[in-house]
N, CA, C and O atoms as a GROMACS GRO file, in nm:
protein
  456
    1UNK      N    1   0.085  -0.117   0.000
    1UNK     CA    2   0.000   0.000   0.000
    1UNK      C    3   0.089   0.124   0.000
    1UNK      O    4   0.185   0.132   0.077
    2UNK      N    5   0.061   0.212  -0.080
    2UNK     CA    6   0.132   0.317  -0.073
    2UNK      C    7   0.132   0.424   0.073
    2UNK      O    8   0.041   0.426   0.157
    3UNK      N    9   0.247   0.499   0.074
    3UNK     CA   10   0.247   0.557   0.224
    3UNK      C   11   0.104   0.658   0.240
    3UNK      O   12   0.010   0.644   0.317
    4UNK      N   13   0.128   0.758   0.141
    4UNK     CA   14   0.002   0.868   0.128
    4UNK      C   15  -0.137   0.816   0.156
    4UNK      O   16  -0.216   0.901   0.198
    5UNK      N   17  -0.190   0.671   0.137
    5UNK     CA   18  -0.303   0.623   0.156
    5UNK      C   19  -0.270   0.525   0.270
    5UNK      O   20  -0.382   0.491   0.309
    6UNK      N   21  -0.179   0.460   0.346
    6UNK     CA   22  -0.176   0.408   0.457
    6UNK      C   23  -0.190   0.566   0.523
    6UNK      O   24  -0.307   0.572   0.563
    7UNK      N   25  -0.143   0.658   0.543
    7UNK     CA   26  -0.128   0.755   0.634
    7UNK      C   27  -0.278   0.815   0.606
    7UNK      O   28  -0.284   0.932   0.644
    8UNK      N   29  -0.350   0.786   0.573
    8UNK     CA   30  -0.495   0.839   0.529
    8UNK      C   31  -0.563   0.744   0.653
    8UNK      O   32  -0.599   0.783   0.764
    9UNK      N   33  -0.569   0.633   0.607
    9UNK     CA   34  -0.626   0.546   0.661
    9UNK      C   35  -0.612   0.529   0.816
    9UNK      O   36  -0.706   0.485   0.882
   10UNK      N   37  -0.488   0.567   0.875
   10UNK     CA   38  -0.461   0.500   1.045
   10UNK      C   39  -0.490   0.702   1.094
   10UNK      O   40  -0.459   0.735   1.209
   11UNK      N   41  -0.542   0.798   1.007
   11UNK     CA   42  -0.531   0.910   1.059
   11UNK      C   43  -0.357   0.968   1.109
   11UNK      O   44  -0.344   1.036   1.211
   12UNK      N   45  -0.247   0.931   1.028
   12UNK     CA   46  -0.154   1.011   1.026
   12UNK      C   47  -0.134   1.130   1.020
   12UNK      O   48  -0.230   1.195   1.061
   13UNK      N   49  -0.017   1.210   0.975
   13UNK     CA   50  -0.032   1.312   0.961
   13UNK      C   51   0.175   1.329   0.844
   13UNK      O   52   0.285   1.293   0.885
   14UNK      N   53   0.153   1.369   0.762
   14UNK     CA   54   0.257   1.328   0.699
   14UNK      C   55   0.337   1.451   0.710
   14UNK      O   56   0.274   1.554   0.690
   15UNK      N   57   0.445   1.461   0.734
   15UNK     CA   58   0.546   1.615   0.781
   15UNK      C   59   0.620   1.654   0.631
   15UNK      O   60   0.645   1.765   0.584
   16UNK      N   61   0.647   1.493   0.569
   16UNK     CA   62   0.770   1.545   0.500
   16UNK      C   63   0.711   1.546   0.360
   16UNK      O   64   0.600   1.496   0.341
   17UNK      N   65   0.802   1.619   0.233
   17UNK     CA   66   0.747   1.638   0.105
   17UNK      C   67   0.673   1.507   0.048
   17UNK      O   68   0.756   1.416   0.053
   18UNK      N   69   0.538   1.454  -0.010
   18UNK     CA   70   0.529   1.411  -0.104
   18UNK      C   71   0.551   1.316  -0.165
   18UNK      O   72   0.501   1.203  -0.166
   19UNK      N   73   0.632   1.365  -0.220
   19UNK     CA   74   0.723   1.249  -0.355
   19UNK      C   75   0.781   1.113  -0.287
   19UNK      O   76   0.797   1.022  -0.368
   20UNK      N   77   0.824   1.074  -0.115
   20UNK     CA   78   0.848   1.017  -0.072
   20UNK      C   79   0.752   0.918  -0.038
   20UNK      O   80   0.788   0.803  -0.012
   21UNK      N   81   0.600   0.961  -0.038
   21UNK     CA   82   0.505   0.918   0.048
   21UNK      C   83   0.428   0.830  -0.081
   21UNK      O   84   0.310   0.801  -0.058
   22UNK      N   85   0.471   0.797  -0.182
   22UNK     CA   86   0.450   0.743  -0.280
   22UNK      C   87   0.456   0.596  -0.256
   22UNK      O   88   0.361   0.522  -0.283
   23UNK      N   89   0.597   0.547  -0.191
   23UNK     CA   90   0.677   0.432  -0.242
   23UNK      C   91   0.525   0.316  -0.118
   23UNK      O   92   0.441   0.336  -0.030
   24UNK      N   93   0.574   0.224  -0.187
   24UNK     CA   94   0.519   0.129  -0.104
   24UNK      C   95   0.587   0.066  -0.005
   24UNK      O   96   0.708   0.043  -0.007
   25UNK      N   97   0.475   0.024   0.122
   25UNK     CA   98   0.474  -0.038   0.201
   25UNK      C   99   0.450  -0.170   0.171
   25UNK      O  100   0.378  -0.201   0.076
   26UNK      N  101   0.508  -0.259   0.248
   26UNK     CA  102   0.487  -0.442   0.279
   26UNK      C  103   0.476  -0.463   0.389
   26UNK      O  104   0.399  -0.556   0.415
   27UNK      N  105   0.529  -0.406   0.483
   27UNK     CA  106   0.539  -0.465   0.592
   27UNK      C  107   0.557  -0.340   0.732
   27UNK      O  108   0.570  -0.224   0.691
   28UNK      N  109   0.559  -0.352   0.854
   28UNK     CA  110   0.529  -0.308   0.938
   28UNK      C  111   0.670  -0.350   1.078
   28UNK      O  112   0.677  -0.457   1.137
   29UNK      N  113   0.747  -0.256   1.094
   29UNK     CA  114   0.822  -0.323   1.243
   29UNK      C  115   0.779  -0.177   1.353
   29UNK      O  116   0.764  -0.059   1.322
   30UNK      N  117   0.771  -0.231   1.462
   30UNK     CA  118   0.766  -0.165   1.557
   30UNK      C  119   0.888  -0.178   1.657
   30UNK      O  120   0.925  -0.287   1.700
   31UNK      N  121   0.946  -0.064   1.691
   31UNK     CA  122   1.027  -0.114   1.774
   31UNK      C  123   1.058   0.035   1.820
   31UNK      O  124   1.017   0.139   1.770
   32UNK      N  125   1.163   0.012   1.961
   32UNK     CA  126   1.231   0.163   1.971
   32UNK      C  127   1.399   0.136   1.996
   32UNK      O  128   1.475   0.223   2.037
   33UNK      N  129   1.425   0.044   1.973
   33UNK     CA  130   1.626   0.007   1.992
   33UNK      C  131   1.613  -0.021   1.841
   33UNK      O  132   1.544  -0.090   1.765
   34UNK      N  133   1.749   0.094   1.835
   34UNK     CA  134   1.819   0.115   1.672
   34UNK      C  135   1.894  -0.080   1.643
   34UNK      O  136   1.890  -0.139   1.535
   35UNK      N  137   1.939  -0.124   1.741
   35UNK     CA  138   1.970  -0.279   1.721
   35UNK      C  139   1.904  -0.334   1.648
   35UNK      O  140   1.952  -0.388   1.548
   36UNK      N  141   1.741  -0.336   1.683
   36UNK     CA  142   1.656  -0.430   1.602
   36UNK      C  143   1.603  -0.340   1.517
   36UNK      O  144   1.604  -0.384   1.402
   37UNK      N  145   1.559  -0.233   1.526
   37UNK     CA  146   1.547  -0.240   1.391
   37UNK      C  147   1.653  -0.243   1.271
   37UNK      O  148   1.613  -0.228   1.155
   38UNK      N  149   1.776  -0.260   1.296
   38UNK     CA  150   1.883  -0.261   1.182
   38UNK      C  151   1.877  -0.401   1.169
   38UNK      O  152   1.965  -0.442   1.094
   39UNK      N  153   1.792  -0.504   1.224
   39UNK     CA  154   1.831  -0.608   1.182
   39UNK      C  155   1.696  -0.709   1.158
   39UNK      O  156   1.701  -0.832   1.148
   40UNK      N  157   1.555  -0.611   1.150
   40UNK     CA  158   1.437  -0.639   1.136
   40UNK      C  159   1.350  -0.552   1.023
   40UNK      O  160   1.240  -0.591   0.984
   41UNK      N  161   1.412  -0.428   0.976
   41UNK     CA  162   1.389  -0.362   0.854
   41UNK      C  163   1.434  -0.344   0.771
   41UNK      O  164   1.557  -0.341   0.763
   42UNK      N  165   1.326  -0.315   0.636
   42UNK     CA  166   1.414  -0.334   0.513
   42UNK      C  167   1.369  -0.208   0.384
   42UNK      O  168   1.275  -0.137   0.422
   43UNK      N  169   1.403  -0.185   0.293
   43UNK     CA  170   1.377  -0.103   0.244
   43UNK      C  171   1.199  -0.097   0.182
   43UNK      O  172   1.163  -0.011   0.102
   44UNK      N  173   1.111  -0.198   0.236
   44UNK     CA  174   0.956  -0.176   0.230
   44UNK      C  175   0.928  -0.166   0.367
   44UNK      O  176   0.813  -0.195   0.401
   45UNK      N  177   0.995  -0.136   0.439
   45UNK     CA  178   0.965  -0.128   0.572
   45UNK      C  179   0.879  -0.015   0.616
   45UNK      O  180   0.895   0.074   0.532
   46UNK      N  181   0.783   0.030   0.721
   46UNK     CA  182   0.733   0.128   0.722
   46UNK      C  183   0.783   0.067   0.942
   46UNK      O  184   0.757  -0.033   1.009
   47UNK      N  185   0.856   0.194   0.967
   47UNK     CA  186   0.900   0.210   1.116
   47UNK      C  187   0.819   0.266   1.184
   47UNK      O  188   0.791   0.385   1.174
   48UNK      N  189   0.771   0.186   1.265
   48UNK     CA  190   0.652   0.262   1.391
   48UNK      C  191   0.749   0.244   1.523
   48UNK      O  192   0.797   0.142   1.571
   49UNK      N  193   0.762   0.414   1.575
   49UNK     CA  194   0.884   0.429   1.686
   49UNK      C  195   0.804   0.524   1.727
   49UNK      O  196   0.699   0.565   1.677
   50UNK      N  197   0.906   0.583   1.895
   50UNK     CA  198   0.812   0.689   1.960
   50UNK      C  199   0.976   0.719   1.972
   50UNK      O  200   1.008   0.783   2.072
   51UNK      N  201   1.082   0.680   1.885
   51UNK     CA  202   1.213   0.801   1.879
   51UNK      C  203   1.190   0.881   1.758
   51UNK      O  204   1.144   0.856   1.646
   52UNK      N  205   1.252   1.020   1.836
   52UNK     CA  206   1.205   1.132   1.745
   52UNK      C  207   1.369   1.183   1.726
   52UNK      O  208   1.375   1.306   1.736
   53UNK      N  209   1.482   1.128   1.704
   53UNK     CA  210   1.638   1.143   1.731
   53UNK      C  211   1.631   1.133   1.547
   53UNK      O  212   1.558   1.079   1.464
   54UNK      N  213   1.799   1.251   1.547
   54UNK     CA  214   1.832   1.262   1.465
   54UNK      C  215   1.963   1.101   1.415
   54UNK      O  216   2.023   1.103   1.308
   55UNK      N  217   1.976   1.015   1.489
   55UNK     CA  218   2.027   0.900   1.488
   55UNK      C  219   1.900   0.801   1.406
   55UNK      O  220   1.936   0.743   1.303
   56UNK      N  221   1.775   0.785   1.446
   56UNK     CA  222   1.699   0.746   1.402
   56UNK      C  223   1.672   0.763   1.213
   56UNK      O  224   1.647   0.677   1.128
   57UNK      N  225   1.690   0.885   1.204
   57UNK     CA  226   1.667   0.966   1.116
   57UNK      C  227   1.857   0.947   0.995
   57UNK      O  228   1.872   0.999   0.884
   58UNK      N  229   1.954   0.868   1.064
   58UNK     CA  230   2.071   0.842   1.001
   58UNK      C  231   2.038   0.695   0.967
   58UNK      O  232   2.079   0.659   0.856
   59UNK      N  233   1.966   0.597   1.046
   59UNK     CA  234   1.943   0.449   1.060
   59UNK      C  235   1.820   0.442   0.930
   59UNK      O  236   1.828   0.329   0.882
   60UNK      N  237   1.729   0.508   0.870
   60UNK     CA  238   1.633   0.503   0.809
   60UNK      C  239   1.720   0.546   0.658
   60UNK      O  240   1.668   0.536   0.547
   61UNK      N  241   1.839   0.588   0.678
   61UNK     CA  242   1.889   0.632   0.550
   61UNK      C  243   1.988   0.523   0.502
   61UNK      O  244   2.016   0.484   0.389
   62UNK      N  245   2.036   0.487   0.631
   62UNK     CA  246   2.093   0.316   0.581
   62UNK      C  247   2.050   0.262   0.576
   62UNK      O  248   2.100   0.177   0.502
   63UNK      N  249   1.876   0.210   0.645
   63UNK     CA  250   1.836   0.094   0.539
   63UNK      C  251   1.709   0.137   0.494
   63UNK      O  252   1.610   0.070   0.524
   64UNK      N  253   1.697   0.255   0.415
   64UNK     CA  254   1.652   0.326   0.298
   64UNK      C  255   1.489   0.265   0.338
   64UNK      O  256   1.426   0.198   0.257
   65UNK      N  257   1.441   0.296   0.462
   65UNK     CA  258   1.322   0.332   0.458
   65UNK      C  259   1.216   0.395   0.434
   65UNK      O  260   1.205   0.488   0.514
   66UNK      N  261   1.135   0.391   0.365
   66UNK     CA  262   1.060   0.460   0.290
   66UNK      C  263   0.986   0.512   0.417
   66UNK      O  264   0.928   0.615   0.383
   67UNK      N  265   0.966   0.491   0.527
   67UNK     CA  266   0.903   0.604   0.636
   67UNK      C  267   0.927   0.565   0.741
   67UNK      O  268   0.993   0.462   0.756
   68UNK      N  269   0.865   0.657   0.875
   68UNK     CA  270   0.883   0.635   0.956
   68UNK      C  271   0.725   0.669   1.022
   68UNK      O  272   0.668   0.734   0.933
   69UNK      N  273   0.646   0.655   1.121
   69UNK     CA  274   0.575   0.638   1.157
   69UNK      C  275   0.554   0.694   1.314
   69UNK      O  276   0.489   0.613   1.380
   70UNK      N  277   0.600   0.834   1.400
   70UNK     CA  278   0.583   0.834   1.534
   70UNK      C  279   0.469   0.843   1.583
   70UNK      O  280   0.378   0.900   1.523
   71UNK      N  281   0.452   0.778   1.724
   71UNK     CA  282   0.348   0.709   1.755
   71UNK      C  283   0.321   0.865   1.891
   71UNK      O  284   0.411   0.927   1.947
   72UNK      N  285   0.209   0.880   1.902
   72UNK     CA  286   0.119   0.963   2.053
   72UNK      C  287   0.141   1.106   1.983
   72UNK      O  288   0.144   1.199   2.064
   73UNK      N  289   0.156   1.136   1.864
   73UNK     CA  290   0.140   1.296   1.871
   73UNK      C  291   0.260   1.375   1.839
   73UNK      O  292   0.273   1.493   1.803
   74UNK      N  293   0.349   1.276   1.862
   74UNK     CA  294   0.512   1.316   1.887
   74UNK      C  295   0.552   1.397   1.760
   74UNK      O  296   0.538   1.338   1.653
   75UNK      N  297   0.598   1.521   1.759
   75UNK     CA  298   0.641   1.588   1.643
   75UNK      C  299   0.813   1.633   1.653
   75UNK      O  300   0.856   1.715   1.734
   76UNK      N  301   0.907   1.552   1.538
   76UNK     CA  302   1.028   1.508   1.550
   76UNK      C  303   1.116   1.680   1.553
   76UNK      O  304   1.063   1.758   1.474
   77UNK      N  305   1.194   1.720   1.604
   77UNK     CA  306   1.255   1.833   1.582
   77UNK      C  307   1.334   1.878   1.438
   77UNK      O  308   1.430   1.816   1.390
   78UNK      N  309   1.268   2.006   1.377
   78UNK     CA  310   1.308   2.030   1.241
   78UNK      C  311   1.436   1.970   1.168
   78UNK      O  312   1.450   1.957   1.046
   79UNK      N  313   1.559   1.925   1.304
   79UNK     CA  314   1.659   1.865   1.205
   79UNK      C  315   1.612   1.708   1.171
   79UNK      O  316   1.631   1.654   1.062
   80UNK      N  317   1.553   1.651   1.274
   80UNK     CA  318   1.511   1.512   1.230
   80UNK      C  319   1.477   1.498   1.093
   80UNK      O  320   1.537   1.438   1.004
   81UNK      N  321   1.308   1.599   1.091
   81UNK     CA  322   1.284   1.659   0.953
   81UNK      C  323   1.321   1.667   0.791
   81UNK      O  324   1.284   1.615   0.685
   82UNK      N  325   1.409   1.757   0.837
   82UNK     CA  326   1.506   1.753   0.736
   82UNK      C  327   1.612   1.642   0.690
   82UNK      O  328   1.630   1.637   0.569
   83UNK      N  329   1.669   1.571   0.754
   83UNK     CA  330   1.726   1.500   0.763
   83UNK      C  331   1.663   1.381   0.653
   83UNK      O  332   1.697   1.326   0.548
   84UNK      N  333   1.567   1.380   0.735
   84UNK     CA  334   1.489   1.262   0.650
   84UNK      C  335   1.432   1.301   0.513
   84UNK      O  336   1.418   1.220   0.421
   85UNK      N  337   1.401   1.431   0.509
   85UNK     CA  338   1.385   1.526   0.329
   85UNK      C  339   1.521   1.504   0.274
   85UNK      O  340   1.525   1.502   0.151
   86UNK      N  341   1.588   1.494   0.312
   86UNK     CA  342   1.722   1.477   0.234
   86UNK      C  343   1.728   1.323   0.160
   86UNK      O  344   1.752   1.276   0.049
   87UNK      N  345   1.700   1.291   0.257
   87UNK     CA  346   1.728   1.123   0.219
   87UNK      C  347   1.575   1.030   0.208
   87UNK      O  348   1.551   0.923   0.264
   88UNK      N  349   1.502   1.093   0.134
   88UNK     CA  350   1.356   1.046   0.067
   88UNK      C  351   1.287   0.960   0.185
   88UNK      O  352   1.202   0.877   0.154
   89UNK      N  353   1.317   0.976   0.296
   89UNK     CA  354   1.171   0.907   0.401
   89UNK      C  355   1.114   0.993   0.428
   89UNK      O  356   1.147   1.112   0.430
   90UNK      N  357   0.982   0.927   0.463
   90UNK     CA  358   0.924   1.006   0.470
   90UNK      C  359   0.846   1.023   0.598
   90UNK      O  360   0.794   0.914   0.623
   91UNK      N  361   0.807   1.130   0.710
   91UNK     CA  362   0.764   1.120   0.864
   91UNK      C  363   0.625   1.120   0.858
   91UNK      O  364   0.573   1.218   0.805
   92UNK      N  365   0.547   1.021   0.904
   92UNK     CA  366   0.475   1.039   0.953
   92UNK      C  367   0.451   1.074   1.087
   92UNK      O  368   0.540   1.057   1.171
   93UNK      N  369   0.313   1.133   1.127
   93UNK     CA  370   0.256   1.124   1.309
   93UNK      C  371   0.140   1.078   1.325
   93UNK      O  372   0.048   1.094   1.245
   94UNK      N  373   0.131   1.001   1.457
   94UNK     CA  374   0.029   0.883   1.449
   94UNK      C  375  -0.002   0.976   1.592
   94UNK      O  376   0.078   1.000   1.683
   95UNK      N  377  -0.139   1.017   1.580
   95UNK     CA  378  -0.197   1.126   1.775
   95UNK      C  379  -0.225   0.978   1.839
   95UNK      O  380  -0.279   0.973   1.949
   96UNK      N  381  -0.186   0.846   1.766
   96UNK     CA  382  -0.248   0.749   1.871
   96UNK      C  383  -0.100   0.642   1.880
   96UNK      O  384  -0.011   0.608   1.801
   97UNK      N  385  -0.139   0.615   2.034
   97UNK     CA  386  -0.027   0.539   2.089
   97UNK      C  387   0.031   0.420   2.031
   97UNK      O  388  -0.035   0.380   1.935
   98UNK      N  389   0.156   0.335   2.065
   98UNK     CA  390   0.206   0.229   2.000
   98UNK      C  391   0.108   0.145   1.920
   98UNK      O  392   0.111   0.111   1.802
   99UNK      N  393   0.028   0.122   2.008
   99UNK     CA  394  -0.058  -0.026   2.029
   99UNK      C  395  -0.177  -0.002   1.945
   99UNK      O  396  -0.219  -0.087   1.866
  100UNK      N  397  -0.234   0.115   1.961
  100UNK     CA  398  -0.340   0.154   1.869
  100UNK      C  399  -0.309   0.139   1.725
  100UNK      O  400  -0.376   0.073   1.646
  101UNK      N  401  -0.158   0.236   1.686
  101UNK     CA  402  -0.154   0.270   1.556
  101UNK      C  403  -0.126   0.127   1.516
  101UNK      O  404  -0.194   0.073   1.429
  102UNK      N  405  -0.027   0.062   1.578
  102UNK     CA  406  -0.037  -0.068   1.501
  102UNK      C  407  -0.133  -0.145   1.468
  102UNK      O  408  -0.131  -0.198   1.357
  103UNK      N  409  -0.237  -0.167   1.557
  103UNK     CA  410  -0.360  -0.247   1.530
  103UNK      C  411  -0.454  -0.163   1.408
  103UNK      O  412  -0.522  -0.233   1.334
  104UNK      N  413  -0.455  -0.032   1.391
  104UNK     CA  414  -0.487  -0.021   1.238
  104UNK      C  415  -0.440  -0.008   1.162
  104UNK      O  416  -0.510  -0.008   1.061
  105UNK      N  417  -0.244   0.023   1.133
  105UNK     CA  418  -0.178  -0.040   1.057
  105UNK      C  419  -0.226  -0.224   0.946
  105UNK      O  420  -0.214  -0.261   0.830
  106UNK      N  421  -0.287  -0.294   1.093
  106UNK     CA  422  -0.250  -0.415   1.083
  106UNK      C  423  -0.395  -0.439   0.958
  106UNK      O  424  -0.413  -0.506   0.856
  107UNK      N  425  -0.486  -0.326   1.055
  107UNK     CA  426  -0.647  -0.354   0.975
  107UNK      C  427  -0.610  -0.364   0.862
  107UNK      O  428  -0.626  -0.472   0.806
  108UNK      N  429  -0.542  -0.242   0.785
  108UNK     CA  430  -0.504  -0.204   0.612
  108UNK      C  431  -0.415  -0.270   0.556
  108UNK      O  432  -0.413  -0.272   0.433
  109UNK      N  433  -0.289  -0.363   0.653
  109UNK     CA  434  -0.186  -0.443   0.552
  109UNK      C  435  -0.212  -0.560   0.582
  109UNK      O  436  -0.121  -0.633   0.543
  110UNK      N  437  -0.327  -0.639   0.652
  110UNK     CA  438  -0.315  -0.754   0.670
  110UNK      C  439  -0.394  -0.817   0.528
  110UNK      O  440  -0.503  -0.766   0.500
  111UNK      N  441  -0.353  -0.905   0.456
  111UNK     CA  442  -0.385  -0.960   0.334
  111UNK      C  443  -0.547  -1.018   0.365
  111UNK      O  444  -0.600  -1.070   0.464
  112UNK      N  445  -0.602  -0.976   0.211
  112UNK     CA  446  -0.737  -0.979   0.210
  112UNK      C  447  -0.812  -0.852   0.215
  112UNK      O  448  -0.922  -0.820   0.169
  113UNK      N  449  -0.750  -0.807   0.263
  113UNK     CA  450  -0.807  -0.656   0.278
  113UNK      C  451  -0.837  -0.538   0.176
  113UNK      O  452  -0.778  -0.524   0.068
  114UNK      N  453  -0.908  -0.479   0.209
  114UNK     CA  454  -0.925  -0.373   0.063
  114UNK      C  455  -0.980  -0.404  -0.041
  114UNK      O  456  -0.986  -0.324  -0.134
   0.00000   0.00000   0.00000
């Protein structure tokens, strides 16, 4: 599913340009240690985190995530931002907590659906 219409659907809110929010999604990791996700995401990955770090925002450019996903409202500080405009991910904000956004993540990518 593409990002622009997953982020429709769970009530996101998309920060960064556009052109990023295109690529497709497959799959879903949640996590908040940069460990696993460097070793649980992939470039269809869509990252649901409640880190809003400009480290986060270096880890999504090495493994060329097409977004990121923060969870409760959380709005990342303009260098995060940017950071991630530079390097085509794209931010979403989810006003609803871990557990929520994932479970309607799960509604829209779980197969059969749509």
């Amino acid at each position: 599913m593409r990002l622009s219409e997953l982020a429709g659907k769970v009530g996101a809110k998309v920060l960064t340009a556009e052109t990023p929010a295109g690529r497709e999604v497959e799959r879903v990791y949640a996590g908040d240690r940069i460990s696993d996700i460097l070793n649980h995401a992939s470039d269809a990955t869509l990252l649901v985190t409640s880190l809003a770090t400009t480290q986060l925002a270096r880890v999504a450019e090495l493994m060329d995530l097409p977004a990121i996903c923060l969870v409760g409202g959380q709005v990342p500080e303009p260098e995060v931002i940017a950071a991630a405009t530079r390097h085509g991910t794209a931010i979403l904000v989810s006003p609803f907590g871990m557990f929520e956004t994932c479970g309607r993540l799960y509604e829209w990518l779980k197969p059969g659906h749509g």
